[in-house]
N, C-alpha and C positions, 0 to 999 in steps of 0.2 A: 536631263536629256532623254528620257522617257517618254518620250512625247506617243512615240508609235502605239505604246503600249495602255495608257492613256486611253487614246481612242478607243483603241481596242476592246480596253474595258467598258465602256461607254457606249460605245455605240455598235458593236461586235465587228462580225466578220465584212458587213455592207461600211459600215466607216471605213473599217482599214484599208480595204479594195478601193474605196470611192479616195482616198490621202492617196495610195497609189497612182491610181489611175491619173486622179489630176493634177500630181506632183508632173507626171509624165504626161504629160497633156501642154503644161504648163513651161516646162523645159524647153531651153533652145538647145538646137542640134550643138553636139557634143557636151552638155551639162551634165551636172551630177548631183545623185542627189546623195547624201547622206545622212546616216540616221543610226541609231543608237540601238541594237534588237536584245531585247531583255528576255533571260532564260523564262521559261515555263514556269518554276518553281518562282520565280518573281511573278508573275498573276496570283497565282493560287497564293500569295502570301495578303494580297492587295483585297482579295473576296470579303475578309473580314469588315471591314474600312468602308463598305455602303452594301445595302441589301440587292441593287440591283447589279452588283460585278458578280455577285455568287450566283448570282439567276443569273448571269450572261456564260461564268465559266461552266457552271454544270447544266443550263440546258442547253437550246441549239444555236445561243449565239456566236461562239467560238467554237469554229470546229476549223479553221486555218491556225494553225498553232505557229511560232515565231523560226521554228526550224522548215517550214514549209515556205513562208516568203519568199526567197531566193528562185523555187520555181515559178511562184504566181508573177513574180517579176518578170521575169525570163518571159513568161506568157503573155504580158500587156507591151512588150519591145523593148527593157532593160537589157544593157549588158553588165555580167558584173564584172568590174574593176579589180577590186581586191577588198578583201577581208582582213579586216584589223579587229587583233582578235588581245583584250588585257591581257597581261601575265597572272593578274590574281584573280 
């Protein structure tokens, strides 16, 4: 269920923006989207695993990091519902 993060690794911050955006482009009025947002330390573990995620975490392709979402949402007309957040 990592999907978000994924992209993110792949195709940086214009992917993730661009799932955004036409997630909510894409939605009928009152829909929702939901999605799985994986810590920081889960990228930085993934860098190893292809030479172009390590080029995407360390130069300029991530610089929206997963605790920043919530605004960028809020910015393209998300409201947020609620956070379901694991116990472990």
């Amino acid at each position: 269920m990592s999907t978000i993060k994924w992209v993110h690794l792949c195709f940086g911050d214009i992917g993730v923006k661009t799932l955004f955006l036409k997630a909510y482009e894409q939605l009928e009025e009152g829909g929702y989207l939901i999605f799985e947002q994986q810590p920081w330390k889960g990228y930085k573990k993934q860098k190893h695993h292809k030479p172009e995620f390590k080029e995407c975490i360390k130069g300029d392709g991530i610089k929206l990091r997963p605790n920043l979402f919530e605004a960028y949402l809020k910015h393209i007309g998300f409201t947020k519902v609620q956070t379901m957040v694991d116990p472990d």
